[in-house]
LUMBAVO-940759 format. One record per residue: x, y, z of N, C-alpha, C in turn. Coordinates in steps of 0.2 Angstrom, whole numbers, plus 2048, in hexadecimal, padded with zeros to 3 digits. Example, Ala and Ser with C-alpha at 12.3 -4.5 7.8 and 13.67 -1.06 7.14 Angstrom:
<recs>
8427E482783E7EA8278427F0827;8407F58238447FB824840800827;
</recs>
This chain:
<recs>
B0F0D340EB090CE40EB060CF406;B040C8405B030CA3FCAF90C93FC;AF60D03FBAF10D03FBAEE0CD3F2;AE90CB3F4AE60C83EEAE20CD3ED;AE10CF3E2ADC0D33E1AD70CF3E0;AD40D53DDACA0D23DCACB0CC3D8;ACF0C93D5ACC0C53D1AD00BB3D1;AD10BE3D8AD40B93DCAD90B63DA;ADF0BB3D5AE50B83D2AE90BD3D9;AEF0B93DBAF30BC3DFAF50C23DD;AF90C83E1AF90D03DDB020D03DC;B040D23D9B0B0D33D6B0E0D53DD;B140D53E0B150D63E4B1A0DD3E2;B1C0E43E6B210E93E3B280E73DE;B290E13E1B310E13E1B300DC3DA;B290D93DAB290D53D0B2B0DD3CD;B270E13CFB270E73CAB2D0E93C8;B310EB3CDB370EC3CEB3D0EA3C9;B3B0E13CAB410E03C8B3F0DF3BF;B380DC3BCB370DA3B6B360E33B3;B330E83B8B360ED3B3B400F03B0;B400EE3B7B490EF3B6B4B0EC3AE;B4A0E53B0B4C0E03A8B490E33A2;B410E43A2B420E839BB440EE39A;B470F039DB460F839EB500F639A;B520F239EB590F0399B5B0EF395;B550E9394B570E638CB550EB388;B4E0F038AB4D0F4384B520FA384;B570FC387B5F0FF386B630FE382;B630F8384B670F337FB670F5377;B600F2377B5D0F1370B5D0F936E;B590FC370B5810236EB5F10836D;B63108371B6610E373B6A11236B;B6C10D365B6F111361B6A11435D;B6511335DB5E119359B5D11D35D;B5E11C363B5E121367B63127366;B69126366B6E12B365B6D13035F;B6B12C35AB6B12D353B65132353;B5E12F355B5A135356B5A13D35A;B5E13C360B62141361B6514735F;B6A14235BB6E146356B6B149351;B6714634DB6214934AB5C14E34B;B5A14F353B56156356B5C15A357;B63159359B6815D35AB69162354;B6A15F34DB6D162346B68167346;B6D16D345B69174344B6817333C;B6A170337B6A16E333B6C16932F;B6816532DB6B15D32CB6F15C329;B71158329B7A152328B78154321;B7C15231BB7A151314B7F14C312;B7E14730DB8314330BB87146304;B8B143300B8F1452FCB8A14B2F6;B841472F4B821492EFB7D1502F4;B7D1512F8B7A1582FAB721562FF;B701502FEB6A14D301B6914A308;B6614C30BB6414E314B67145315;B6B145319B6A13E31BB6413B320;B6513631EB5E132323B60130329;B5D12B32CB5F127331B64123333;B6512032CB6911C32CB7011F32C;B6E124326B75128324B7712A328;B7412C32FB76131333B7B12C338;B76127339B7B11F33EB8211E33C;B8111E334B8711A330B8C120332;B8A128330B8F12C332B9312D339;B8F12C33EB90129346B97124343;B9511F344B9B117343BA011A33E;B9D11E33ABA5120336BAB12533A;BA712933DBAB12E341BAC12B347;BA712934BBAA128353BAA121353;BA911D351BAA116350BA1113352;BA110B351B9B107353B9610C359;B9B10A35FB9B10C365B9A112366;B99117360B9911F362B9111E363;B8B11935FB8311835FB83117367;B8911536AB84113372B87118376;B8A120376B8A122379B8512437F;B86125386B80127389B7C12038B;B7E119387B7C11538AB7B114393;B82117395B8411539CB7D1193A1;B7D11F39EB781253A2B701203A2;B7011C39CB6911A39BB6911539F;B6F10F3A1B6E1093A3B6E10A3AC;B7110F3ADB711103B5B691133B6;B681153B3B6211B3B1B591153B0;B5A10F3ACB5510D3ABB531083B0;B561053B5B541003BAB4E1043BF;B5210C3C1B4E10E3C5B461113C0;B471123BAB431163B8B3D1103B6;B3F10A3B5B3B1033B2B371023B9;B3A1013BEB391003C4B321073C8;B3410E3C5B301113C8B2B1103C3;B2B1103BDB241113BBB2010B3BB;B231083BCB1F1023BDB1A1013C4;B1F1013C9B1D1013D0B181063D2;B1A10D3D0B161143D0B111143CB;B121113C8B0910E3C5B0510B3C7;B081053CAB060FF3CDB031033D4;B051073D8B021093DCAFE10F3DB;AFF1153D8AF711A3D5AF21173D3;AF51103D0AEE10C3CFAEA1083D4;AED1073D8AEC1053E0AE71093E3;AEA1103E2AE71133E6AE01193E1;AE01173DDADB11A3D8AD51143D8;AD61103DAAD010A3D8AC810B3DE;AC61083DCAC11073DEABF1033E3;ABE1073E9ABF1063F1ABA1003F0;AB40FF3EEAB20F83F0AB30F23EE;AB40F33E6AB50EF3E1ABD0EE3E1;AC10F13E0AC70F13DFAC90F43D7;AC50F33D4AC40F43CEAC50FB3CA;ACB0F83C6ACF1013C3ACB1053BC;ACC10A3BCAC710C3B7ACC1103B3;ACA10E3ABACE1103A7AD11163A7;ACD11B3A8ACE1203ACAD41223B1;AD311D3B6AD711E3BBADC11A3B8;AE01173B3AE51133AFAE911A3AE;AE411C3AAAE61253A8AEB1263A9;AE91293B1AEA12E3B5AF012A3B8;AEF1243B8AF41203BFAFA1213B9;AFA1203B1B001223ADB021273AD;AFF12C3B0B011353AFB051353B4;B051333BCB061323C0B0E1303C0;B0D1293BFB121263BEB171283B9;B1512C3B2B1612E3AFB1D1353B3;B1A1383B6B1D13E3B8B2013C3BF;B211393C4B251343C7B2A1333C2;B2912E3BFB3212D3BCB361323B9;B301373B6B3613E3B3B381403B9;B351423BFB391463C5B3F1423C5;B3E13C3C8B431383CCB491363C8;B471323C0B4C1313BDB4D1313B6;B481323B2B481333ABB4D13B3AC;B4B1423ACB4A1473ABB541483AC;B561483B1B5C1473B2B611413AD;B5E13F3ADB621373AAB621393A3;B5E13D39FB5C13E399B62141396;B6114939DB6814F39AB6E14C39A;B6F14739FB7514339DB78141396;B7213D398B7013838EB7513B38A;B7114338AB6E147383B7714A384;B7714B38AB82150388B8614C387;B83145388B8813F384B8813E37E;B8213C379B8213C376B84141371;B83147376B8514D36FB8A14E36D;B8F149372B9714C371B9914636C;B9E14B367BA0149361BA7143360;BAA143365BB013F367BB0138362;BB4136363BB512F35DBB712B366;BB4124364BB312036BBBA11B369;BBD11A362BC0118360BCB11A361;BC7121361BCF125363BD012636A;BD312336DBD4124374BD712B377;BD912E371BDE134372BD813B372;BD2138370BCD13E36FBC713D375;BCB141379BC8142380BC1146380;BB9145383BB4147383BB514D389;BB015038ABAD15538DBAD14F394;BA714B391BA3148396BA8140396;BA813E39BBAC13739ABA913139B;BA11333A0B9D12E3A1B9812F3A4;B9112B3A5B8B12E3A9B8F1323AF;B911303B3B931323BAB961383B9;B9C1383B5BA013D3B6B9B1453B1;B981413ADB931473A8B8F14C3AE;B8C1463B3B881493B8B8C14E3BD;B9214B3BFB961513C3B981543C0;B991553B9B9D15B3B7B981603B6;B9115F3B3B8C1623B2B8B1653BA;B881643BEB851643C4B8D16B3C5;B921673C5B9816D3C9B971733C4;B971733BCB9817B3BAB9017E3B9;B891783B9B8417C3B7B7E17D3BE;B841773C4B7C1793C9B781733C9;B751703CEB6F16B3CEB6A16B3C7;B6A1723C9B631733C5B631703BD;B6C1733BCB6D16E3B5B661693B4;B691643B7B6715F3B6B5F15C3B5;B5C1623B5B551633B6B521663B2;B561683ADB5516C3A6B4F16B3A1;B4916C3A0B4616739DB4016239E;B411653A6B3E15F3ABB361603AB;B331663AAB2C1663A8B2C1633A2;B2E16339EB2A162395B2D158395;B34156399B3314E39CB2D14B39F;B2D1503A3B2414D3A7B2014D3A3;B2015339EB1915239AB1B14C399;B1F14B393B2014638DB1D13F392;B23140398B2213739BB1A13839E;B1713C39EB0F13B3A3B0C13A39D;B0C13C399B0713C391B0913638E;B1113238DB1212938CB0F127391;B11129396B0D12339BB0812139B;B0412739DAFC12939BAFA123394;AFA126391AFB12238AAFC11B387;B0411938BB0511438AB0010F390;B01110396AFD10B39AAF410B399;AF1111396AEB10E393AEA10A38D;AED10E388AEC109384AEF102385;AF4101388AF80FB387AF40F538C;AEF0FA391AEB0F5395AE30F5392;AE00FA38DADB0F9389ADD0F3383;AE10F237FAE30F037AAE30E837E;AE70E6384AE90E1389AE10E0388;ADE0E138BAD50E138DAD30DC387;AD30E2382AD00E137DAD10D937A;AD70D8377ADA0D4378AD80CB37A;AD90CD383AD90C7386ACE0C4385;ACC0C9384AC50C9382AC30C537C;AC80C8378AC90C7371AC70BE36E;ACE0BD372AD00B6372ACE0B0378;ACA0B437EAC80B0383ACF0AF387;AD40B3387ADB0B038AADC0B4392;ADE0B0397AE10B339CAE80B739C;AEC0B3398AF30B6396AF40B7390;AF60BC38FAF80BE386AFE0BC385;AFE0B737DB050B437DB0B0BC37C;B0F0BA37EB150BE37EB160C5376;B170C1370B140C436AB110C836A;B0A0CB36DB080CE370B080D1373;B090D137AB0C0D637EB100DB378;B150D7374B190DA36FB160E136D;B120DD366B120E2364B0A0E8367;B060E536CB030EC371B070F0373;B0C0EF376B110F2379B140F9372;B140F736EB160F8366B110FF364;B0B0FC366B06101361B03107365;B0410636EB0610B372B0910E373;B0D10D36EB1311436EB1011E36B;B1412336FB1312836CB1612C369;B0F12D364B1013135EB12137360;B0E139365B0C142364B11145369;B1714036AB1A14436FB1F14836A;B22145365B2714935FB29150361;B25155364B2715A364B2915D36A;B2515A371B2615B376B30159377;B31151374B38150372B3C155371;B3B15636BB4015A367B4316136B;B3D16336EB3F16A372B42167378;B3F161378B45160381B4B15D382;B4C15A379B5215A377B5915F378;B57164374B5916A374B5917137C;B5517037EB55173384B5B16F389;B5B169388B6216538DB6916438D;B67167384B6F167380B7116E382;B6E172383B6E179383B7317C38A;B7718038CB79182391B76187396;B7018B391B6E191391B6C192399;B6B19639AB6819A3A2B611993A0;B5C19C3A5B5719E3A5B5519A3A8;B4D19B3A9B471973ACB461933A7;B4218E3A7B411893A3B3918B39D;B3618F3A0B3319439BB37196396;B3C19A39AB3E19F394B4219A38F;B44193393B4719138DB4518D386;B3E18B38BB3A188384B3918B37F;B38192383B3619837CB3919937A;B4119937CB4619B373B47195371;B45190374B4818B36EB42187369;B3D18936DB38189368B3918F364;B37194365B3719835FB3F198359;B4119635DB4919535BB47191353;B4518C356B43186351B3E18834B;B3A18C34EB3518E34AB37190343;B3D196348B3D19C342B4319A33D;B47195341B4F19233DB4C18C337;B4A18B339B47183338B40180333;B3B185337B36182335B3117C33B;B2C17D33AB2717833CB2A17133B;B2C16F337B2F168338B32165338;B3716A33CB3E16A340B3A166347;B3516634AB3416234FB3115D350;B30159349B3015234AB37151344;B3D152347B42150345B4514A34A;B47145345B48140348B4413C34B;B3D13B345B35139348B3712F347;B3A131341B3B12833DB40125344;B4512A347B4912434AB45123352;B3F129352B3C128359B37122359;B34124352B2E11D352B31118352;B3811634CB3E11034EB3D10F355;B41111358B4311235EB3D112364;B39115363B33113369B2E10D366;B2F10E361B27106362B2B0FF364;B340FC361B360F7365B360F736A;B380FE36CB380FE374B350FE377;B2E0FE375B290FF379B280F7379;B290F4374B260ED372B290E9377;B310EB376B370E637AB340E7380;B330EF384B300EF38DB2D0EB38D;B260EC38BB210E738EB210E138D;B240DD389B230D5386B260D538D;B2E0D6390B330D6393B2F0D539B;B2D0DA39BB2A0DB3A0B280D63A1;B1F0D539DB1B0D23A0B1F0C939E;B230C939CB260C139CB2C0C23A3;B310C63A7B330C53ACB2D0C53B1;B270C83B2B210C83B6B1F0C13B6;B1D0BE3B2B1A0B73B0B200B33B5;B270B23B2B2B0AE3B5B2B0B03BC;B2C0B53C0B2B0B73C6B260B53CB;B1E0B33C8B1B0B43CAB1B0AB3CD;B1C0A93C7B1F0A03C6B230A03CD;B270A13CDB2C0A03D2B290A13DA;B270A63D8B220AB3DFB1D0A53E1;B1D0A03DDB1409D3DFB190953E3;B1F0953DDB2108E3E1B240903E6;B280943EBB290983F0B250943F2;B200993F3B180983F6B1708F3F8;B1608D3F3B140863F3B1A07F3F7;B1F0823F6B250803FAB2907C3F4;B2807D3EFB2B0793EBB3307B3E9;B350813E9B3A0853EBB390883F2;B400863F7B430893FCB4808E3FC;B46093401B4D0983FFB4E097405;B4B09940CB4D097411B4C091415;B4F08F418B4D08741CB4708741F;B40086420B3B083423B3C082429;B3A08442DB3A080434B3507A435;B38076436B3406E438B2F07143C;B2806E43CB22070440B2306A445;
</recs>
């Protein structure tokens, strides 16, 4: 049954959330995934690439040396782990927000309070690293790290695909492999979340206030979606990078603490906003593409949903009255 909220617009039903999380949650794969890699690579390097004349490569340098060694195709490694990996992940956080927010509002009004926006990102935030970020990451990260040329078909990888990355791992390191990291992804995903959904729905506020608008055009969405993004997550990253790459035993304490200190003492302090330029690249489109993506498959669904409704589209036959 589709309950009306307080403000007498009909209420999204699960299965919109679903599906226009799923779509943006693709397209921004798509778009994003070779920054992705590239940023990786870059928390990986115990010490960075350097080009002929002796000077640290950048971003770019690091990409172009990817295509030259392991071909185009070596930037989309780990694509598959992410593409299997984001329909459910678009879909929970969306929907698991959609409903902490449900249930955080306010029994008489219905009315959500920034506050409880918060909380319902924290929430939802930590939902998806349990269920499908946190594993689907480790995957990512053992694909991405492996060196192979996509180009040579004679140079056989470790890992050959999401799937088989995940059975190999699970058969020689155990479930729990796959869960390596899974506190400090909660944090990360409960602290974006948190983050991204207030601000993205304070700024939304602001905004439609602004301009007198019920709908934000598209553009919008764009770039809220854009300035949402997190800064301060850089180093929570970096160590969880590294902890997923790693093979090592131990509790997940113990392992933070040598690879933090590790980093400290190898490296320096800022060793962990390594690979900040390809994150900020990398998360503000991404963030930009989700939400435009979103809230424009939500719009069209919502359209279709109402002609449904109105009989103007049939999916099943009417019974003559």
């Amino acid at each position: 049954s589709m309950s009306k909220n307080n403000n007498g617009k009909q209420k999204t039903p699960l299965l919109t959330h679903l599906v226009a999380g799923g779509a943006a949650g693709f397209m921004e794969a798509c778009t994003c995934h070779p920054l992705d890699t590239i940023k990786v690579r870059m928390q990986l390097a115990k010490n960075a690439a350097r080009n002929a004349k002796g000077k640290p490569l950048g971003f770019l340098g690091v990409g172009a040396k990817i295509i030259r060694n392991e071909s185009f195709w070596g930037l989309y490694k780990g694509l598959g782990a992410v593409v299997s990996g984001i329909v459910p992940k678009m879909a929970i956080r969306f929907s698991s927000f959609e409903l902490y927010k449900e249930w955080l509002a306010d029994p008489a009004t219905g009315k959500v309070s920034t506050l409880s926006v918060f909380f319902a990102g924290l929430a939802a935030g930590t939902t998806e690293a349990v269920l499908v970020v946190s594993p689907m990451d480790l995957i990512k990260i053992r694909l991405q790290a492996q060196r192979h040329s996509m180009a040579d078909p004679m140079d056989i990888p470790k890992y050959r695909n999401a799937p088989h990355a995940a059975y190999t791992i699970v058969r020689e390191e155990g479930v729990r492999a796959l869960y390596k990291g899974v506190t400090l992804t909660a944090l990360r995903q409960a602290t974006n979340q948190a983050a991204n959904f207030t601000a993205y729905q304070e700024f939304k506020k602001m905004a439609q206030k602004y301009q007198n608008l019920e709908e934000l055009p598209s553009y919008q969405h764009l770039v809220l979606g854009g300035v949402s993004g997190p800064l301060s997550n850089a180093p929570i990253d970096t160590i969880k990078t590294r902890i997923q790459k790693s093979s090592a035993p131990g509790s997940g304490w113990e392992r933070f603490k040598i690879v933090t200190t590790e980093i400290m003492a190898k490296e320096g302090p800022r060793a962990f906003y390594k690979g900040l330029t390809p994150r900020l690249l990398r998360v503000a489109p991404g963030q930009a593409v989700t939400f435009m993506v979103y809230e424009k498959v939500k719009a069209w669904l919502d359209i279709f949903q109402g002609k449904i409704k109105e009989g103007e589209i049939t999916i099943l036959p009417t019974p003559s009255k």
